[in-house]
C-alpha positions in Angstrom: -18.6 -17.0 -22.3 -18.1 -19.6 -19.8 -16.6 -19.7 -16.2 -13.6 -20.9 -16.7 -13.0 -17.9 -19.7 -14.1 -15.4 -17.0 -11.5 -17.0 -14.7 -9.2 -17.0 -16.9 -9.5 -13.0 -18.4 -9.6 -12.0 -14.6 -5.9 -14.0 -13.7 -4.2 -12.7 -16.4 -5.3 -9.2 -15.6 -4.1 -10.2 -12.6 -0.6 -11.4 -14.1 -0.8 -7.9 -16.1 -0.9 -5.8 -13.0 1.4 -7.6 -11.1 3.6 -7.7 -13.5 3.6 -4.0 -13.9 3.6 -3.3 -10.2 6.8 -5.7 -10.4 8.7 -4.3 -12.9 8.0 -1.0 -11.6 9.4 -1.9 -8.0 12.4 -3.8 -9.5 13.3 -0.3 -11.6 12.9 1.7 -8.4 15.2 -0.3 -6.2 17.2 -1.1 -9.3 17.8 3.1 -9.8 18.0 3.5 -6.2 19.4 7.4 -5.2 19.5 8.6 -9.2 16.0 8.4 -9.3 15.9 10.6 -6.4 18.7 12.5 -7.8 17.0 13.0 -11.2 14.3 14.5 -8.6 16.7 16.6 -6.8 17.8 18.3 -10.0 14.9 20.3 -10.3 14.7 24.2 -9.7 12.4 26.7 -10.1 11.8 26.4 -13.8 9.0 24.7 -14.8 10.2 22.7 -17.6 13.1 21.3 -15.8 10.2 19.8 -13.9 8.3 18.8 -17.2 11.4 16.9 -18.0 12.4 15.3 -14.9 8.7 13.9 -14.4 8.9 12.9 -18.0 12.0 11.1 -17.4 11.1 8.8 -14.2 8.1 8.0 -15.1 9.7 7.0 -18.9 12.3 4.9 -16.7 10.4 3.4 -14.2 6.8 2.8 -16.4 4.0 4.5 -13.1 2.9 7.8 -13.4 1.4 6.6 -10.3 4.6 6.0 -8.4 6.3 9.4 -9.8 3.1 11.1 -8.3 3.2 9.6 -5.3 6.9 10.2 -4.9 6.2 14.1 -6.0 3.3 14.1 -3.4 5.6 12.2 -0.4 8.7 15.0 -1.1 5.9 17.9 -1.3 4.9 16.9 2.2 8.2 16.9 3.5 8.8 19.9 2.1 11.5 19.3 0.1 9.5 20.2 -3.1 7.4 23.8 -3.8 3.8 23.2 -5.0 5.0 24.7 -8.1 7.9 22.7 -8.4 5.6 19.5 -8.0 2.9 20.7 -10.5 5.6 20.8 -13.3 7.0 17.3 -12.4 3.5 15.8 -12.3 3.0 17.4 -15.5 6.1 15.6 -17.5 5.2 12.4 -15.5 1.6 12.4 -17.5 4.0 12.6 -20.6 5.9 9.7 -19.4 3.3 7.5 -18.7 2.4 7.5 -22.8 5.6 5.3 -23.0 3.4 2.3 -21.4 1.2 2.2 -24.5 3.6 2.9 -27.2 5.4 -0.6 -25.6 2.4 -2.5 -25.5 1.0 -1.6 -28.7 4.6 -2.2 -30.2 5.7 -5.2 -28.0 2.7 -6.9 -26.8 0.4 -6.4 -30.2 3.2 -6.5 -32.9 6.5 -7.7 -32.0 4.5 -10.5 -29.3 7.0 -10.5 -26.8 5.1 -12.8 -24.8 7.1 -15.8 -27.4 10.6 -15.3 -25.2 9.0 -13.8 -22.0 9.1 -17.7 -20.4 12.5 -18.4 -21.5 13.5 -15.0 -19.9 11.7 -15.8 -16.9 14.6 -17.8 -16.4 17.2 -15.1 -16.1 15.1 -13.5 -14.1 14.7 -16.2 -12.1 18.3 -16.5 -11.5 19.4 -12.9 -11.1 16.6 -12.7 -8.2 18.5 -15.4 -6.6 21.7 -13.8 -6.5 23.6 -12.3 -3.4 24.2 -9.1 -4.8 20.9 -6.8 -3.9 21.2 -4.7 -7.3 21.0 -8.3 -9.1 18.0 -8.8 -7.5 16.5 -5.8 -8.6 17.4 -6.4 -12.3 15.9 -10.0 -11.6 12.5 -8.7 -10.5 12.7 -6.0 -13.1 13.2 -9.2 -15.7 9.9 -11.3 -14.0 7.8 -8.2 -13.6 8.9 -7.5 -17.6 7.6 -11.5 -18.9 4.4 -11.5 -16.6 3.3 -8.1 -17.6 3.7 -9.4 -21.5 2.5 -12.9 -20.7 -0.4 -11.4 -18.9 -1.2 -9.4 -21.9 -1.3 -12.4 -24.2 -3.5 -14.2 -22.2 -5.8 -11.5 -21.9 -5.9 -11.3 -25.9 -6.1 -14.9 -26.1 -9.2 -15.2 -23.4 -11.5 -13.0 -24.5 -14.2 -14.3 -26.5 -14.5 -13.8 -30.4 -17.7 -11.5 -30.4 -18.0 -12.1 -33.8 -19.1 -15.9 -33.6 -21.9 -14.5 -31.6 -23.0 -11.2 -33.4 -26.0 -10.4 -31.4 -23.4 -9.7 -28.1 -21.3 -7.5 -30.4 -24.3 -5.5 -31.9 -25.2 -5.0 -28.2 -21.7 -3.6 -27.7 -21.7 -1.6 -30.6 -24.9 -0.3 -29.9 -23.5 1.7 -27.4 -21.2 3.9 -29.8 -24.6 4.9 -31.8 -25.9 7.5 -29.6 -23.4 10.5 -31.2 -21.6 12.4 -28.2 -23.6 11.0 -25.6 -21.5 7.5 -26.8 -18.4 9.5 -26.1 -19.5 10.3 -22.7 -20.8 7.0 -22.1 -17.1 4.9 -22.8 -15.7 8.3 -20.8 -17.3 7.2 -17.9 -16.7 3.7 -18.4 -12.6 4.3 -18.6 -12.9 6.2 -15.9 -14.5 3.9 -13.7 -12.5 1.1 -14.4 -9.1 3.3 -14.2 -10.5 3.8 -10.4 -11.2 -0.1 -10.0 -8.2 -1.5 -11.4 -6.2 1.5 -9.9 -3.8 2.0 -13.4 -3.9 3.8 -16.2 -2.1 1.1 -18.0 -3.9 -1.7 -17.2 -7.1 0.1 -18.8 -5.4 1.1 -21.6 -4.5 -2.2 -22.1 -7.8 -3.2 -22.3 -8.9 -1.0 -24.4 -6.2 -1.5 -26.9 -7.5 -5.5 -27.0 -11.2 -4.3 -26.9 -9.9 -2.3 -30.4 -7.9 -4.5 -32.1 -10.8 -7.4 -31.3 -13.2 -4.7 -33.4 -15.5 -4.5 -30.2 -15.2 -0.9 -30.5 -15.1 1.8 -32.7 -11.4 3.9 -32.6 -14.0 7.5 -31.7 -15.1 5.2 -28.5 -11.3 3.8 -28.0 -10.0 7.3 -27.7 -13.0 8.4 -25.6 -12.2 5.7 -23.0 -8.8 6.4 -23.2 -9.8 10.2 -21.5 -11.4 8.4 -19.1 -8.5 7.2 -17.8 -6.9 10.2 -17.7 -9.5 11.3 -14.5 -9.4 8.0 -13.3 -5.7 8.2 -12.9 -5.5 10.8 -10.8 -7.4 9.2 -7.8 -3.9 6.9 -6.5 -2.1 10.6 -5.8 -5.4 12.1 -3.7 -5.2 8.8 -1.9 -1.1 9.2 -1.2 -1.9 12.8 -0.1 -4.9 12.1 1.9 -2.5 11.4 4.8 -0.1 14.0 3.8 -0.1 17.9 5.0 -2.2 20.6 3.0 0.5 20.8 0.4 0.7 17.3 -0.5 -3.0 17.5 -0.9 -2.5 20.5 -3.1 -0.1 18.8 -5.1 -2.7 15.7 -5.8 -5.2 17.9 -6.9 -3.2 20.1 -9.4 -3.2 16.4 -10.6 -6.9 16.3 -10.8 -7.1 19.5 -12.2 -4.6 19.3 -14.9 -6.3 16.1 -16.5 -9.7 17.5 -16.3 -8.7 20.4 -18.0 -7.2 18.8 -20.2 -10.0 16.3 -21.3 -12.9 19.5 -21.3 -10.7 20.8 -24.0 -10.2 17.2 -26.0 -14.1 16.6 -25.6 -15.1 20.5 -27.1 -12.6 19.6 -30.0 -13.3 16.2 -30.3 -13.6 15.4 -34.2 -10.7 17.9 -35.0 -8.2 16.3 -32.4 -9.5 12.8 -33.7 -8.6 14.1 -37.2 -5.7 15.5 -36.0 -4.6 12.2 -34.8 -5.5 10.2 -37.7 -4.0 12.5 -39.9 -0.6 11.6 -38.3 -0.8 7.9 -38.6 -1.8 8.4 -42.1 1.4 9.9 -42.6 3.1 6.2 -42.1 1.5 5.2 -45.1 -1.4 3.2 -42.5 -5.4 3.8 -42.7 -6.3 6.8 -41.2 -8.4 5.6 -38.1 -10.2 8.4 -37.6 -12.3 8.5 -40.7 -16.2 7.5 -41.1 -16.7 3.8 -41.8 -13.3 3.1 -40.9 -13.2 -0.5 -38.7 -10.7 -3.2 -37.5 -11.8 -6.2 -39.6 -9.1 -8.4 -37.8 -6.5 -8.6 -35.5 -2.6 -8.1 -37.2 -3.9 -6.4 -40.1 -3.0 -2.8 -41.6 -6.1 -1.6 -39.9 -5.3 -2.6 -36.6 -1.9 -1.2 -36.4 -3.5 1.9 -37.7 -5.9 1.5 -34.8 -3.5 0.6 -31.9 -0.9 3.3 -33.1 -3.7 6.1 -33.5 -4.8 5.3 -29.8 -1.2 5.4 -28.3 -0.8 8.9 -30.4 -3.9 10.2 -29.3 -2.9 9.5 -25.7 0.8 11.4 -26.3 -0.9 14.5 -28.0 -3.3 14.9 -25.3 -0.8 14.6 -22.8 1.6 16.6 -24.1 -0.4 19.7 -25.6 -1.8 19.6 -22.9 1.5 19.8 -21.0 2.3 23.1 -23.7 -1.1 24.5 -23.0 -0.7 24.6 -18.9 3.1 25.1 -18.2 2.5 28.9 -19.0 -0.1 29.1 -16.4 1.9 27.1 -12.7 1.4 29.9 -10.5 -2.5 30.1 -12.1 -3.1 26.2 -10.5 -0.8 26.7 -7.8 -3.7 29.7 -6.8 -6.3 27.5 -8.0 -5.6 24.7 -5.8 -4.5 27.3 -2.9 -8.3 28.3 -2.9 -9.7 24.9 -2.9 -7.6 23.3 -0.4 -7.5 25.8 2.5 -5.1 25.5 5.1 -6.5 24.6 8.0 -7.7 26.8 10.9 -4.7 25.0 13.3 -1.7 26.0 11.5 0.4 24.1 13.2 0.3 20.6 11.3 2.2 23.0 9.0 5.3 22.8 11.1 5.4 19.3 10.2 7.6 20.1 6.6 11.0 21.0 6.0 11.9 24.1 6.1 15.2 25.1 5.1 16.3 22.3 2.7 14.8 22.0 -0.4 15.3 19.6 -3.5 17.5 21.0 -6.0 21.6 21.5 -6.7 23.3 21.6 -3.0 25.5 24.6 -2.4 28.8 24.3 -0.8 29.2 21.6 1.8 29.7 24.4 4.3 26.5 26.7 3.2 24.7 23.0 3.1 25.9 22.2 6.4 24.6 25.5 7.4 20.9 24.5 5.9 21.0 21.3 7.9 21.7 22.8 11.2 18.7 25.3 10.8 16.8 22.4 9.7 17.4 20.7 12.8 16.8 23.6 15.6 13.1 23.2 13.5 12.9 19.4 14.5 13.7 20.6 17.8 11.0 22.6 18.1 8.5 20.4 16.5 9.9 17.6 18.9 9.1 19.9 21.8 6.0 21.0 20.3 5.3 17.1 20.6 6.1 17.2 24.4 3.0 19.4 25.0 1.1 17.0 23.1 2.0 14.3 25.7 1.0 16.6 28.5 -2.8 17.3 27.5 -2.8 13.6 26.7 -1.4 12.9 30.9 -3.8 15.6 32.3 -6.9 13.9 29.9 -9.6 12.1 32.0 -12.1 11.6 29.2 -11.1 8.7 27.8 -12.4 9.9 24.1 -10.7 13.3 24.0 -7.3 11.4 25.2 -7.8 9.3 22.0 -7.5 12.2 20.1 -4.3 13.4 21.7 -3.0 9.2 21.3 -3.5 10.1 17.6 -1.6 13.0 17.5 1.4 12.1 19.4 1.5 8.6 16.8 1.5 11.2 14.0 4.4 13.2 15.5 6.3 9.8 16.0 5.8 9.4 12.1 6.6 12.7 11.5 10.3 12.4 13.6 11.3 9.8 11.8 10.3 11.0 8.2 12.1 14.5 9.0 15.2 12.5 10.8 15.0 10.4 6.9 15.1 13.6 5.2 17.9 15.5 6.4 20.2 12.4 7.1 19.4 12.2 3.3 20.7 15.1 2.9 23.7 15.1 4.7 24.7 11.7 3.3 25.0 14.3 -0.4 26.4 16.7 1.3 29.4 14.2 2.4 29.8 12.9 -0.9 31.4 16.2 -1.8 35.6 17.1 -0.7 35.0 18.6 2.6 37.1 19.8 5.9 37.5 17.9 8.5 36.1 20.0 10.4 32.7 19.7 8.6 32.8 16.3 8.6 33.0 16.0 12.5 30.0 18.4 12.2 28.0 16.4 9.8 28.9 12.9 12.7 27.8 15.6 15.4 24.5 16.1 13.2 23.6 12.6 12.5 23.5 11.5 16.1 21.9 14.4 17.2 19.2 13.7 14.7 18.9 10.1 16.0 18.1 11.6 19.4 15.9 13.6 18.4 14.0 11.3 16.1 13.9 9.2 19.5 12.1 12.1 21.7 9.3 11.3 19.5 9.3 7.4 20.1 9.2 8.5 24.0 6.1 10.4 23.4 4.4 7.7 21.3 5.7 5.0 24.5 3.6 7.7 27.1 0.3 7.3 24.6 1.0 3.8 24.9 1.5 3.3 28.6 -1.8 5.6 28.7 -3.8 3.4 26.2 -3.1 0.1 28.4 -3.7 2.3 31.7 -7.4 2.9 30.1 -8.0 -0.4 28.7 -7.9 -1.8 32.2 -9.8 1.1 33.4 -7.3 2.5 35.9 -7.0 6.3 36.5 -4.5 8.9 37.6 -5.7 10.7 40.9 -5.5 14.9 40.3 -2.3 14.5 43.1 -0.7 11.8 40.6 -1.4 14.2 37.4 0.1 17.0 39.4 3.0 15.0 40.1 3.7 14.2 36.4 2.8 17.9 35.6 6.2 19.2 37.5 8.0 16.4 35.7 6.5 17.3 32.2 7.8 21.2 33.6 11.4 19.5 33.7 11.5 18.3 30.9 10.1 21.2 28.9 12.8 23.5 30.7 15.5 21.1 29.1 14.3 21.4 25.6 14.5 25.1 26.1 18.3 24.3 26.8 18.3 22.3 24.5 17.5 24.4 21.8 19.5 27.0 23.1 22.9 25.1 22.8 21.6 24.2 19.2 21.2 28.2 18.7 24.5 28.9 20.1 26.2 26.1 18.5 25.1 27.1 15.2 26.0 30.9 16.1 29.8 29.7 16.7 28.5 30.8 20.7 28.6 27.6 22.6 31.6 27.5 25.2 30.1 25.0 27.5 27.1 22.8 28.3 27.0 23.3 32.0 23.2 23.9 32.1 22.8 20.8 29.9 24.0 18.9 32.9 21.9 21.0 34.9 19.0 20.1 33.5 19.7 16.5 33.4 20.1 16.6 37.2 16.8 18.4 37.9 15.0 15.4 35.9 17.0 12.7 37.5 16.2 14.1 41.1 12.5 14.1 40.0 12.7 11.1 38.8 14.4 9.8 42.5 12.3 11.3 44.2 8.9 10.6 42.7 10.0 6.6 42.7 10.6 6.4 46.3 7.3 8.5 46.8 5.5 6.2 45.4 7.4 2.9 46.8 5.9 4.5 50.0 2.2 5.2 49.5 2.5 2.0 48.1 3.6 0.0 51.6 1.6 2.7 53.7 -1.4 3.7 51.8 -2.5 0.4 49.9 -2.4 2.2 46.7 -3.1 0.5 43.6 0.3 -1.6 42.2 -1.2 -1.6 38.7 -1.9 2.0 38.7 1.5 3.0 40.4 3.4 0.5 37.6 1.6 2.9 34.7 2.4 6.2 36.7 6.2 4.8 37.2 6.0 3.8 33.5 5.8 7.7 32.3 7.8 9.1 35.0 10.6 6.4 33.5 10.1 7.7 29.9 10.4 11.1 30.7 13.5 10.7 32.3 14.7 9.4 29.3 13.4 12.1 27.7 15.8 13.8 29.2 18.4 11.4 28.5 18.5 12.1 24.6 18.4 15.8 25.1 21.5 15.5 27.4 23.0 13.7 24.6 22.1 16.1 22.3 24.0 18.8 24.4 27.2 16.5 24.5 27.4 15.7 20.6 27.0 19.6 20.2 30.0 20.2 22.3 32.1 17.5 20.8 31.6 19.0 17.5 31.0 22.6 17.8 32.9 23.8 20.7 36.1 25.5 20.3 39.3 23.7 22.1 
């Protein structure tokens, strides 16, 4: 096998994975909101789940990128753990559809024959104005490179059989009994976790069959492999996500290892099982002794491909039948492994009034949205504190770790603000008052404001970071200083949150200590400016140092800005006239 052969397996697995990662995207942005609908349509039953994972994934050809979407609304909290398991469950269904179309369309119909001339339409959709044009164009390209890939890949790898010693060699490793089936196990795992899909590898293995490299026992074996391999893309999605997302990637993990313990313990009898099937068609049964692919498009190497894309249906979806009985059993199971951690309070971070699933009335929705809010209130505030510790830090090391935190509560504003404006964008879809719908304007800018109290505290880490990077320091008389203004500030989010209460109680009649507030941290802000333009004339203090300490003061007062606007949408909206 030569250089340029290598070269030229390793591109078009290249093309093959690109491809798919295209076509996948393209379906995403093509389906838009339904696919995030179809999401929203699940409840507490476990096989609506099952079918709505089964579904996306069918539609947009990634187990990977249902998982990942499961994992991202799990950490928001718009999904229960047990909600999630089922979905991730159908999606391992879905993701069977990726074989039957390559063993179909790549092995037997070769698509690959009109996937340049449709690279053309695709070419020219992807050049249209309209966006959902596009889509459908890059759904088209990511189609004909996936194929084209495919055929390439078919048509570079070498033809072990002018070279029988090589093939022995590979065959040699399928004569060890079960150890050989724990051998290619490993081996499809592994290369699942390189390649990072399940399809690609199963792919490969369905050209590794048809080429007669290996047996259909070793095929299937490999084709387990994957099955663990797979679930490493959702542990790495949750690895940044909140103990439940974390949960929900390993009731992944736990479902497919169960699920391949079982396969290997009855692993002649599901082979049989399997074969028995394809035998059915009127095709070889590839599961019997002495049975082998002699040559590619023959009766024996549909047998073989078809078998292998069966095999990887059944064991998805008995295993699927086996598990669905037992949710709350994993959602336990996973409870246990992943403990929440001692600091509870990372919890906060996920929505906690609106959930996925049918919305109520607009007015009982609208209802779920304003709770929602007085939360992001409080997490926003809970951020404020964060920016305090981080002022009052003098070792520079510890103060990275409160840097860290406020970024993450930056992220976490404006993935919250996301999720409810999400939500009341369905909510407005729906025939409601007028007076709801001044409600729902009142809400959207009042999430906007709040989503920006978390930019402020990520500017202070900031203005901090740059402070310490040109090794300047806050005197204790400086940190005391910003202390009383922190103090402001925090006694506006208490009013803050206290017109959101009343508001939502039907109990605000004016926002009088709103304004009060605003005042006190406008003063402060006065008064601590024309401090400082003093010491700095009189006292020679540092001008780098005092532009940092101004810098703060600055976006704390506009801190106190957006909660002032918060008060003012509240009593444009909720106030009675």
């Amino acid at each position: 096998m030569g250089i340029l052969q290598i070269l030229t397996l390793l591109g078009a697995l290249g093309m093959f994975l690109y491809g798919m990662n295209l076509m996948s995207s393209g379906l995403q942005k093509a389906a838009g909101d339904k696919l995030r609908g179809l999401l929203s349509a699940i409840t507490s039953n476990p096989f609506k789940g099952v079918l709505t994972g089964l579904g996306i994934t069918s539609i947009i050809q990634s187990s990977s990128a249902t998982t990942v979407m499961v994992v991202s609304f799990v950490n928001a909290g718009l999904l229960t753990l047990a909600q999630a398991i089922g979905v991730i469950m159908g999606a391992n269904i879905g993701t069977t559809v990726t074989a039957w179309l390559v063993a179909w369309l790549g092995f037997k119909a070769d698509i690959s024959i009109l996937a340049v001339p449709l690279m053309l339409l695709g070419f020219l959709f992807s050049n249209s104005k309209n966006s959902n044009r596009q889509n459908i164009g890059e759904l088209i390209v990511g189609f004909c490179l996936l194929f084209l890939g495919l055929s390439f890949m078919k048509e570079s790898v070498p033809d072990l059989n002018e070279t029988p010693e090589v093939l022995d060699f590979v065959k040699s490793w399928s004569g060890y009994g079960f150890r050989s089936v724990l051998i290619f196990l490993a081996f499809g795992t592994i290369l699942t976790l390189v390649l990072q899909s399940s399809s690609a590898t199963m792919a490969i293995t369905l050209i590794m069959l048809s080429m007669g490299w290996i047996p259909f026992s070793m095929a299937c074996a490999m084709v387990l492999g994957e099955n663990i391999g797979t679930t490493i893309t959702a542990n790495i999605a949750a690895s940044v996500g909140n103990t439940q997302a974390k949960r929900a990637a390993m009731s992944h993990t736990i479902f497919n290892v169960f699920g391949v313990v079982w396969a290997l313990i009855l692993f002649k009898p599901f082979l049989m099982l399997v074969g028995g099937i394809i035998a059915c068609f009127g095709l070889p049964n590839p599961a019997t002794d002495g049975f082998a692919v002699s040559a590619p498009n023959t009766s024996d190497s549909t047998a073989a491909l078809y078998g292998l894309s069966m095999l990887h249906t059944l064991f998805n979806t008995i295993n699927t039948l086996l598990l669905i009985w037992f949710v709350k059993f994993i959602e336990k199971a996973v409870t246990w492994i992943i403990k929440a951690p001692k600091n509870q309070e990372q919890e906060v971070f996920r929505l906690k009034y609106i959930s996925a699933g049918p919305l109520a009335t607009p007015e009982l929705a609208t209802e779920q949205a304003f709770d929602e809010i007085i939360h992001f209130a409080q997490i926003s505030q809970r951020g404020l504190g964060y920016a305090k510790d981080a002022i009052a830090e003098t070792d520079v090391d510890k103060f990275e770790e409160w840097r860290q935190k406020l970024v993450k509560y930056e992220e976490i504003s404006d993935r919250i603000e996301y999720e409810i404006a999400a939500f009341l964008n369905a909510v407005s879809v729906g025939d409601i008052s007028r007076e709801t719908s001044l409600k729902i304007k009142a809400m959207y800018k009042i999430i906007g404001e709040l989503e920006s109290l978390g930019d402020s505290g990520e500017s202070i880490s900031r203005i901090l970071s740059r402070r310490n990077i040109h090794k300047k320091s806050f005197d204790e008389a400086t940190i005391k200083k910003l202390m009383e203004m922190v103090g402001e500030v925090d006694h506006a989010y208490v009013v803050m949150i206290d017109n959101l209460i009343a508001a939502h109680r039907g109990a605000l009649e004016e926002i009088s200590n709103a304004y009060n507030a605003e005042d006190r941290i406008n003063n402060m802000r006065n008064n601590l400016r024309d401090a400082e333009i003093e010491e700095l004339e009189n006292e020679g203090k540092s001008y780098q140092t005092s532009v940092y300490y101004m810098d703060v003061v600055s976006e704390l007062e506009k801190m106190g800005d957006f909660m002032i606007n918060v008060s003012q949408n509240l009593e444009r909206a909720f106030v009675q006239k």
